[in-house]
N, C-alpha and C positions, 0 to 999 in steps of 0.2 A: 316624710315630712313635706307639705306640699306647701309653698314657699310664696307662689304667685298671688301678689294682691297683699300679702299679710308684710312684707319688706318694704321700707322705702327704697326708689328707684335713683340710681346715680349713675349717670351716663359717662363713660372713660372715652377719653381717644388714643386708638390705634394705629398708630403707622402701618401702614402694606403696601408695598407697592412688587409685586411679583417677588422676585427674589431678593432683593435690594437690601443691602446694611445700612443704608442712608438712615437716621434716626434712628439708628439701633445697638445700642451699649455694646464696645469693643469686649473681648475678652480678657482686656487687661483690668476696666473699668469693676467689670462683675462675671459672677460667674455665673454663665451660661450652658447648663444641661444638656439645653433642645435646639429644635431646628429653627428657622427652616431650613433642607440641606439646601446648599444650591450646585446644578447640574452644568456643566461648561456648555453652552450654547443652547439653552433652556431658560428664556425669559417668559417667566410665568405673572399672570395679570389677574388680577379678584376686581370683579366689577360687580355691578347689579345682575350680570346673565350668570357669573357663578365664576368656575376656575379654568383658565386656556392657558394652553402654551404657541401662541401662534408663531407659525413658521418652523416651529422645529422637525427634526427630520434624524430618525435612529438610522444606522448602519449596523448591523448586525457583523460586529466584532470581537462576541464574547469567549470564543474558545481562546482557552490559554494556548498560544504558541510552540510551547514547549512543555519537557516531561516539570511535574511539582517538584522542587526540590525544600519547601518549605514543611514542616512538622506541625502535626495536631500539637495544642498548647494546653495544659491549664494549669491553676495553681497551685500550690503542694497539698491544700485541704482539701480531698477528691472531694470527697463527701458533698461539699457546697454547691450549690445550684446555680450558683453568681461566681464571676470573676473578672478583675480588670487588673489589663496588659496595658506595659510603655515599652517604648522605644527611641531612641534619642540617635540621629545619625545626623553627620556634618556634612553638607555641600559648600561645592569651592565656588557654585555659580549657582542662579536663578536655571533648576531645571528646566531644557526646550519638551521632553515628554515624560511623564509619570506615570503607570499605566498600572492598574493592582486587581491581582481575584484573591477576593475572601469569601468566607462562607466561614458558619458558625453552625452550633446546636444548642439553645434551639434558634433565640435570636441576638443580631449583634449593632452595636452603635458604634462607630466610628469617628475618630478624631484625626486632625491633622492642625497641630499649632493651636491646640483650644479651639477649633472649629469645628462644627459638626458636620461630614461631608458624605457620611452614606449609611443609612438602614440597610439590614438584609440578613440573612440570606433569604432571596425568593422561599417561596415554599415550595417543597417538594410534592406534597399531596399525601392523599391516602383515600382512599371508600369509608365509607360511612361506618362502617363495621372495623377499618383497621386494616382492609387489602393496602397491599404494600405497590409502591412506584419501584422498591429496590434500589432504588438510584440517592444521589442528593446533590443537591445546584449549589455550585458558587455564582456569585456575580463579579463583573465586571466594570470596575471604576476609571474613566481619564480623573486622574488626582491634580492634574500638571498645575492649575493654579494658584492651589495651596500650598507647595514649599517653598521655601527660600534658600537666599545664601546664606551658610552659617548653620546654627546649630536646629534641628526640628525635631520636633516629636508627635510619634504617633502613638494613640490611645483608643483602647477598645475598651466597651465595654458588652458583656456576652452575659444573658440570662437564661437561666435553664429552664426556668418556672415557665414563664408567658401564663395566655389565659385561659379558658378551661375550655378545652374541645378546642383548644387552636391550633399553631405551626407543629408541624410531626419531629419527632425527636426519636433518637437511635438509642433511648435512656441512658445517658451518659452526655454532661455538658463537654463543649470541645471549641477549641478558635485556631482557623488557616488563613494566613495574611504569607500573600507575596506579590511583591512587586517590581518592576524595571524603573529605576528613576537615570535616565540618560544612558544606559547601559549598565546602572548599579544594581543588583540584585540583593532585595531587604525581603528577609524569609523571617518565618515566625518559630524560634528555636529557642532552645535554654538562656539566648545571652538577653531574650525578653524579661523586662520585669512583671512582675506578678505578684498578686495579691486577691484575697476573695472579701475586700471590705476597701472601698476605694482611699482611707486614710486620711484623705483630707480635702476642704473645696479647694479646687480649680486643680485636681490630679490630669488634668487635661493639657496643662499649661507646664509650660516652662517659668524658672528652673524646676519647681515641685521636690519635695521633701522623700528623697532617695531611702530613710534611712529604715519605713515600714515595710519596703519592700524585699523581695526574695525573686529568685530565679524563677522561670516559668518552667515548668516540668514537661516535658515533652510522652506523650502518650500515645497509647496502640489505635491505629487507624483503625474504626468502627463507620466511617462515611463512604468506603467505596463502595464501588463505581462514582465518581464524582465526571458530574457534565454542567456543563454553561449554561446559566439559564441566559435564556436567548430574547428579551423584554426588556424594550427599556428601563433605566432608572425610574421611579417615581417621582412624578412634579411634588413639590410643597409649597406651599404658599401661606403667611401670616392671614388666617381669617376673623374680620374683625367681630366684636360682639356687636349687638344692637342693644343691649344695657346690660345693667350689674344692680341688682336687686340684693340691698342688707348689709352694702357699705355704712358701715357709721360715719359721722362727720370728722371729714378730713382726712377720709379713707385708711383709717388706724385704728386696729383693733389695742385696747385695754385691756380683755377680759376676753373669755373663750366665745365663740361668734361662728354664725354663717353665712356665707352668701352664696347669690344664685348668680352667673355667666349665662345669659342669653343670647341666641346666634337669631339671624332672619329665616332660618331652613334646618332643616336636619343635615348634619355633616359628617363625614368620615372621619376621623384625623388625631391630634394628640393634643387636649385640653394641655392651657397655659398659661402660667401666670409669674408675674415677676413682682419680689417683694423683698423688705426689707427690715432688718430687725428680725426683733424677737427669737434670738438663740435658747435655743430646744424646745421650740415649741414645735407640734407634730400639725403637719399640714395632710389634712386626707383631698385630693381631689377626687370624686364621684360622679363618675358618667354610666352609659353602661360596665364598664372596668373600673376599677378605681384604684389609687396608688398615694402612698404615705411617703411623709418626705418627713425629716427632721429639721429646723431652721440652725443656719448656722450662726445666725447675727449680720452677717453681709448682706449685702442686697446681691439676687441671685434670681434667677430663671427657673421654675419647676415645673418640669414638664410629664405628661404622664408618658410610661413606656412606651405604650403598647398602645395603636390604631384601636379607637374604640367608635362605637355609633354613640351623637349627640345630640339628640332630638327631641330641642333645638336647645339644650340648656344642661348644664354642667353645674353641678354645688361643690363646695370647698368649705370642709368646715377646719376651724383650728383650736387648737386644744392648747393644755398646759401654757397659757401664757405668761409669763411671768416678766415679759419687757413688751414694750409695743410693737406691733405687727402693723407696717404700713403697706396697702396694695400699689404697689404701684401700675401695674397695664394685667389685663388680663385677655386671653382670645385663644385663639387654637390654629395648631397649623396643620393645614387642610394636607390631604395627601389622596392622590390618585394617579393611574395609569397618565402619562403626557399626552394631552388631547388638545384636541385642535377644534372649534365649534363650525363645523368644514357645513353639515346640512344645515337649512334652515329650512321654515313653513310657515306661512301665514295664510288666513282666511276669512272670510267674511262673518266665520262665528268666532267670536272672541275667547269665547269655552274654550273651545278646542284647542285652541293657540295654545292657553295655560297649560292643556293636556301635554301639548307635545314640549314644552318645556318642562314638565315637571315627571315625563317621562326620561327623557333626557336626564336629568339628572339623578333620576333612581338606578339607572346604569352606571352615569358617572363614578357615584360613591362604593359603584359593586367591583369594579375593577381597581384590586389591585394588585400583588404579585403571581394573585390566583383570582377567577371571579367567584366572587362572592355569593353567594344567597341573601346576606346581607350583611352593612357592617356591626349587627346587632346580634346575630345567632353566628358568623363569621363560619359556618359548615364547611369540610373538607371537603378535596376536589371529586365531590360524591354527586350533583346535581347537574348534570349538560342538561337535564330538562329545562332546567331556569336560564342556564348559560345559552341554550339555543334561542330564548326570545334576547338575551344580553347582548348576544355580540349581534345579532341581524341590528338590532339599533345602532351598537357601532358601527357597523358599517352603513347607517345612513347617516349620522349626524357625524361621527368620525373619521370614519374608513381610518382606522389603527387597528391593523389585522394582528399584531405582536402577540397580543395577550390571548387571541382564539387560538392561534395555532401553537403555543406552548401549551398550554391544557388540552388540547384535542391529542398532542401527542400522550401528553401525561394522562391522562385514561383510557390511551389504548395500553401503556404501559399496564394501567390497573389489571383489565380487561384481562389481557395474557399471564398475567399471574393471578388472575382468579378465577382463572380456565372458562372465563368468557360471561360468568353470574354478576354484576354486579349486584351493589346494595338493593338501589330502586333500579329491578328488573325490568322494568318499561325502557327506561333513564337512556339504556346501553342505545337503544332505536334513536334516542334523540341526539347522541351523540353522535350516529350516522349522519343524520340531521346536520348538525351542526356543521361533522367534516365534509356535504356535499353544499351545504350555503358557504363555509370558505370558501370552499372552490368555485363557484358562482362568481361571486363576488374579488376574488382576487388572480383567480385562473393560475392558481398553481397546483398544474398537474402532480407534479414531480412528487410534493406531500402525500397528493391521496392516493400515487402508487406507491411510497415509502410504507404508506398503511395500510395497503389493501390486502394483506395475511390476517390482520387483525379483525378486518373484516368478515371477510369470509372466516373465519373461526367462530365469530359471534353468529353469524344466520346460520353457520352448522349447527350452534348449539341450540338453536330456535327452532329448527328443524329437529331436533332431537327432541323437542316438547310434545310433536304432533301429535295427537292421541286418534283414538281408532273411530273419531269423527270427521276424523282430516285439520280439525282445528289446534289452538295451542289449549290443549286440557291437563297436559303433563308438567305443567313447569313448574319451578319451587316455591312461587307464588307469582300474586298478579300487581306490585307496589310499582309505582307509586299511578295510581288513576286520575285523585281530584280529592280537594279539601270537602266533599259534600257525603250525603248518606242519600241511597238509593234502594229501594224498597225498606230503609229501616235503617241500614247497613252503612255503616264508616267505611269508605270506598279510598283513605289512602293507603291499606292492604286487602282487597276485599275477596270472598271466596272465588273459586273458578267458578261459578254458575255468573256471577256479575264479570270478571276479569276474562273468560273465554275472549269475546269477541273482539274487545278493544285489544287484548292484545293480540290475537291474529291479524285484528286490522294493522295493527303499527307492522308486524313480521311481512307482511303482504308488500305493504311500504317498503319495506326494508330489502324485500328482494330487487323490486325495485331500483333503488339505488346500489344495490350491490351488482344488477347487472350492469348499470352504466358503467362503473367501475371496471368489472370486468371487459367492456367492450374498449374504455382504454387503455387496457395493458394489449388485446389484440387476443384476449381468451375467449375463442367464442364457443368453445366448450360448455366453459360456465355459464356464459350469456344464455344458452341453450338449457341449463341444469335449472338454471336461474325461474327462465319463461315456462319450463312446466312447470316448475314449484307452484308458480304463481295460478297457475290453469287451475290446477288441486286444488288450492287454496281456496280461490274464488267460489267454484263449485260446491265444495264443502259450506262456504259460509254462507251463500243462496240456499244452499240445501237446510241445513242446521240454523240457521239462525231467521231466516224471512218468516214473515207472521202478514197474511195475504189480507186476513182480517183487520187487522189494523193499521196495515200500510208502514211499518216498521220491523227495524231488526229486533229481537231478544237480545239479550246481552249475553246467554248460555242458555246450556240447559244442566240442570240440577245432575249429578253425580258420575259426570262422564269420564272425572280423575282420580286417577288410582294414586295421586300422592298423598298423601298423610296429611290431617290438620296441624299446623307447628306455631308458632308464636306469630309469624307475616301470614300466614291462610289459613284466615277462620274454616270449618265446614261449612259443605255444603246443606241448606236448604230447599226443600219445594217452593221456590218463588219463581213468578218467571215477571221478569222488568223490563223496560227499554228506555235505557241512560240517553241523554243526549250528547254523549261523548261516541257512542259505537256507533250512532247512526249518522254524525258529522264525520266522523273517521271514514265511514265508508261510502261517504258522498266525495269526499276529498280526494279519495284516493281511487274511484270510480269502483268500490267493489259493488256499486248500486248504478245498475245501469242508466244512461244518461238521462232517458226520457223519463225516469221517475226524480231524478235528483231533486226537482225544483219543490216537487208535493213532500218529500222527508224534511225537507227544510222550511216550509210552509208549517207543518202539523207542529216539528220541534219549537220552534221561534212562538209558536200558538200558547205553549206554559208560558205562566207569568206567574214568578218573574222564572226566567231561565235558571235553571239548578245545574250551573257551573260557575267556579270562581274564576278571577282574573288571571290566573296563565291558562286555565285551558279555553280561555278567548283567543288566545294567539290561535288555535284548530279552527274553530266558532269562525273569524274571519274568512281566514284562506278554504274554508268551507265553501262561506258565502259568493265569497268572489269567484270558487270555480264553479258555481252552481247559476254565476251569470244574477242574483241578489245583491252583490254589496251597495248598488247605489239603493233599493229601497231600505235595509237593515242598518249600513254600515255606520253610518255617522250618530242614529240615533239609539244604537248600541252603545259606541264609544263616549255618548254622553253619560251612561254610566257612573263612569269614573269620577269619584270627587276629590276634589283636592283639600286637606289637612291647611286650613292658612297658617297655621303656627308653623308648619315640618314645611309648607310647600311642596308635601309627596302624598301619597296613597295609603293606604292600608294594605300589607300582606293580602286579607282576604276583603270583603264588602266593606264587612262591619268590624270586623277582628284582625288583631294580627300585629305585628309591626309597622314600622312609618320608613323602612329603609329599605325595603323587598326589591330586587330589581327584576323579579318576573311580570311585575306588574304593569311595567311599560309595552307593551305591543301594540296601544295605540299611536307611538311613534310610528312604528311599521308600516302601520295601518295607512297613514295622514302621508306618508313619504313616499308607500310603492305602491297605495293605489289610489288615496285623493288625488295626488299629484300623477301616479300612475306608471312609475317606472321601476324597471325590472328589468332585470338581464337574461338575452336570449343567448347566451353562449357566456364559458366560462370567462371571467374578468372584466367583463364588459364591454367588448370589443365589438358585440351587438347588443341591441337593448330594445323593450319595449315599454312607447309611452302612451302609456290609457288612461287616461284622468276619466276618476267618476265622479261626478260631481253632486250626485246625491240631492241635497235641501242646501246644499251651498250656491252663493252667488259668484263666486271667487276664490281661486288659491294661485298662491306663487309658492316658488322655493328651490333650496337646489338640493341638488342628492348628489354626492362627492365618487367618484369612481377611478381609477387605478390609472385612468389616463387624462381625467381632468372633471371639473365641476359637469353635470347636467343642469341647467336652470332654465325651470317651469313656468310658465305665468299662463295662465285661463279664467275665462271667462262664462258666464252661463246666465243668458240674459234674454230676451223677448223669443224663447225658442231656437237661438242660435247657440253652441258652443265655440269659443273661439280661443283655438292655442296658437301659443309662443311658444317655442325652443331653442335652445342654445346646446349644441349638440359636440363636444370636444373632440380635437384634433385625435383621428383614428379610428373613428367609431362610426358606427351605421343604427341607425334606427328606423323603427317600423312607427309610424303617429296611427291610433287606433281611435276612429271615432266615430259611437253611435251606426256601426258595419263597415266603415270606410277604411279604408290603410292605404296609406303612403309612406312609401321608402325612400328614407333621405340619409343622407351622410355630412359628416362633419360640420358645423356654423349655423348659422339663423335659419329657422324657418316658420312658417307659418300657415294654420291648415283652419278650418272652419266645418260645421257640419249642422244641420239640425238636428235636433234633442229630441227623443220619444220619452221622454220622462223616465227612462229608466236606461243604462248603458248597456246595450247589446256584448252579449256573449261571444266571445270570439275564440275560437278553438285554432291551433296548428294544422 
């Protein structure tokens, strides 16, 4: 039903102010379902820029202390998919700390005194096909400001359903609550009450009507191994609408009715509405997810379960009315990773600026207990290909490394028990990827030696593809490539004759960073195993793949693998093609020697329009820039991008796709670490490199946030002079690159100048 235009428009006001209950119905008043939770030293702000938590700061606290002495829980009806738990315990004083790990199957909402105080449990993950992590996360709550003196109660509520292709489940619902309040020990055992139908509103509250309930059944552990997920809580925040479309007058329905919730953007979060009257009328809220509610007759909060993508508009229709239904506020509470808006960017094209905001925010909405693909397809922890352009944005516009380095561990988890295949076979490379820009970017060594078994497991198994070209001709296929068709060909599983080259280029890469790796544990055996792999490698793909005639790679050649065509690798074909993905891969990664780099990237860039979608721009880029082009391409590339004014985001692909994708931001990347031109020349940023390209711009500022303080940029590009600014934080050293010049400075102000050849000179180590 499409709503817009055909409704009259009524505009509601919403109170929000970060976390705040100021103007907002106590739980004695009504009752209150939903959020926002709020986090003890987490003041969260919804402005014009979107959602921040500034100044907060995680400490990684979450391992339980001691052995679990609390019991899996559920109700007497196994069978049921739903169930809600109480607890009632008496303190003699205002607890000084409260500290609690829970985890559920599959998801759980928590209560403390009628208040909603924490979603969760994180997600554990799984590959796209169903490989297992074998593990599963509790989280870690400080409770300490929600009890009191005297009598409280705690209330869960655990869903076994969730939404289709979401949170992984052990098939069996289950609820673990325990906590320390002052030194008291509240575990989640038979003396819980329990029920699989909440009985009645405000079951959250005290005193609540004892007499539906039964004992909670105490059930066979099906969750170990149980580990901490190690990420902060998630912010919420009340997001307002910007109208409400199909309000009848005086905001009361009489008669069965719908209205449309309009937001300014596309949002993550849990559509919401508070209303009053009309007992048993059925209320459906419909976003991407949608969720039925019964009316009680009270005025009452309903919120939908489960994190859905909103873009930028939510319908609520209501049924069986048979007393009036008054709306009283409607909006949604936003929920994502705790972020801080630490980078900024601005510049002399205005374009762009939206770009690098509205990239920004396609990350923002992708992290949250997991990153996301998006909150729309909401895919298991199966994509680092996407997560590798996600979190390099975090770390310019956030530096919140939390959420990389739980997933980077939870797919090496994959990895090892899927004997190193994942789903998208390419995917496992960019997961290297990913785990050596953490380390970049954060310089924790200690992680990428915790992982480097894992590693080296996976380039054995890559090595194990080589076929008797010297290339990868063996493997089980060649997924995931590119959302495009090349000679014909749907190229997100495409035969070995197209996936040959591209994935030997990523394996080439990949030994690459596996010898770094090995060079920091002090293996220099491997380093050694590593560097002739790479010799092979290279020679092979000059040999097999160069075409002298048309100044390009092939992408394969037709029938050089003996594995079988299966459901992911069509056969092969007599084609012979050349993707602009193998011959940027092997400009990037120098399998094309230097002196040709610049003519492969000249010929590619010459298709119009270029046949790649927006993540494999993120390559496309860092192509450019090592080929010494991003100031002539770069900007007028990333004008590309259009921006959605209704969603304020992107498209998944060009012209197709979702509005919530977060691979599509790399022109943040782009704008942060080479408009502005900074980069880390050593792990964590202890050294740095700043090269502003300044392309068709007259000006950018901004800052880029690093492990030991802000970098802020300001340059100029005017009558043939370039002129930088820097503010260089305490502990750090950087190299200023400009137009062949370099100057090494260290920590505070400084200020460098150069003349401009129109286009920013190359500069190699």
């Amino acid at each position: 039903m499409k709503l817009s235009g055909l409704l009259p428009v009524i505009a509601l006001t919403i109170v929000h102010s970060g976390l705040s209950t100021e103007n907002v119905s106590s739980p004695e008043e009504h009752c209150n379902l939903g959020g926002p939770v709020s986090n003890p030293g987490m003041n969260v702000v919804v402005d014009s820029q979107g959602v921040q938590a500034p100044g907060y700061l995680f400490v990684n606290q979450c391992a339980k202390p001691d052995p679990w002495q609390a019991k899996w829980i559920w109700t007497t009806e196994d069978k049921k998919n739903q169930g809600f738990f109480r607890k009632k315990l008496i303190l003699d004083k205002m607890p000084a700390k409260a500290s609690a790990w829970i985890s559920a199957d599959k998801k759980y909402r928590l209560w403390v005194n009628g208040r909603l105080v924490s979603r969760g449990p994180a997600d554990i993950g799984r590959d796209f096909a169903g490989g297992s992590t074998e593990r599963w996360f509790y989280d870690f709550r400080d409770l300490t400001p929600f009890f009191h003196k005297g009598e409280n109660l705690i209330a869960a509520e655990v869903d076994g359903s969730g939404i289709p292709g979401g949170p992984v489940s052990r098939g069996k619902p289950g609820f673990l609550f325990e906590a320390l309040i002052d030194g008291k020990r509240v575990t989640s055992d038979s003396s819980w009450q329990a029920i699989c139908g909440s009985g009645s509103t405000g079951w959250q509250q005290l005193p609540g009507n004892d007499a539906a309930w039964s004992p909670a059944s105490e059930i066979k552990d099906l969750w170990s191994p149980l580990v901490a997920s190690e990420i902060p809580p998630l912010m919420e925040a009340l997001y307002p609408a910007t109208r409400i479309e199909g309000l009848p007058v005086g905001k009361t329905f009489t008669k069965d009715g719908v209205f449309r919730v309009v937001f300014d953007r596309v949002l993550s979060g849990f559509p919401q509405i508070r209303v009053k009257g009309g007992q048993w009328a059925s209320v459906t809220i419909k976003a991407k997810h949608g969720s039925e509610f019964m009316l009680s007759g009270a005025e009452e909060t309903l919120e939908s379960p489960f994190m859905t993508e909103i873009a930028p508009s939510y319908t609520v229709e209501i049924r069986n009315v048979k007393s009036p239904v008054e709306i009283l506020d409607a909006g949604a509470v936003f929920t994502s990773q705790p972020l801080e808006y630490r980078g900024s960017f601005e510049c002399s094209d205005a374009g762009l600026n939206k770009i690098w905001k509205a990239s920004r925010w396609a990350v923002q909405i992708c992290l949250q207990t997991h990153h996301l693909d998006s909150p729309n397809h909401q895919e298991p922890i199966s994509d680092p290909g996407d997560y590798e352009i996600e979190s390099m944005v975090n770390y310019y516009a956030f530096a919140q490394p939390w959420l990389a380095r739980q997933d980077i561990r939870k797919f090496a988890w994959i990895l090892r028990n899927e004997n190193y295949h994942n789903f998208h076979t390419s995917y496992s490379i960019a997961w290297l990827q990913m785990l050596m820009d953490y380390y970049d970017y954060t310089g924790d060594g200690a992680f990428v030696e915790e992982l480097a078994p894992t590693v080296y497991g996976l380039l054995d198994t890559y090595t194990s593809w080589r076929g008797k070209n010297g290339l990868i001709s063996e493997a089980p296929n060649y997924m995931f490539m590119d959302w495009v068709k090349i000679a014909g060909i749907p190229c997100h599983h495409p035969p070995a004759v197209i996936g040959q080259g591209y994935l030997t280029a990523l394996y080439y890469h990949g030994l690459e960073m596996g010898a770094k790796i090995a060079a920091l544990q002090g293996n220099k055996e491997l380093e050694k195993k590593y560097a002739e792999l790479r010799s092979q490698v290279l020679r092979a793909f000059n040999q097999e793949l160069w075409v002298p005639e048309k100044g390009l790679y092939r992408d394969g050649k037709p029938f050089q693998t003996s594995v079988a065509p299966s459901k992911w690798l069509p056969a092969d074909t007599q084609i012979e093609s050349f993707s602009p993905h193998v011959n940027m891969l092997a400009v990037l990664y120098d399998l094309e020697p230097e002196e040709r780099q610049a003519a492969i990237v000249e010929k590619v860039l010459s298709e119009k329009p270029l046949n790649v979608q927006p993540w494999f721009m993120h390559k496309i880029f860092a192509a450019l820039d090592h080929a010494g082009l991003f100031d002539k391409y770069g900007t007028e590339l990333m004008r590309r991008w259009q921006i959605n004014p209704e969603t304020q985001s992107f498209r998944e692909m060009w012209d197709h796709g979702d509005l919530s994708h977060g691979w599509c931001s790399t022109p943040l990347v782009q704008m942060s670490g080479r408009v502005l031109g900074v980069t880390p020349t050593s792990p964590g940023f202890r050294t740095m490199a700043i090269r502003p390209s300044p392309s068709d711009l007259k000006w950018a500022k901004g800052v880029v946030p690093t492990p030991h303080g802000d970098v802020r940029v300001t340059w100029t590009n005017e009558s043939g002079i370039l002129s930088l600014d820097v503010v260089i934080p305490e502990g750090t050293e950087a190299d200023l690159l400009l137009s062949g010049r370099r100057e090494h400075v260290t920590q505070g102000k400084h200020h460098i100048e150069s003349k401009t050849t129109g286009e920013n000179q190359k500069l190699r180590e």
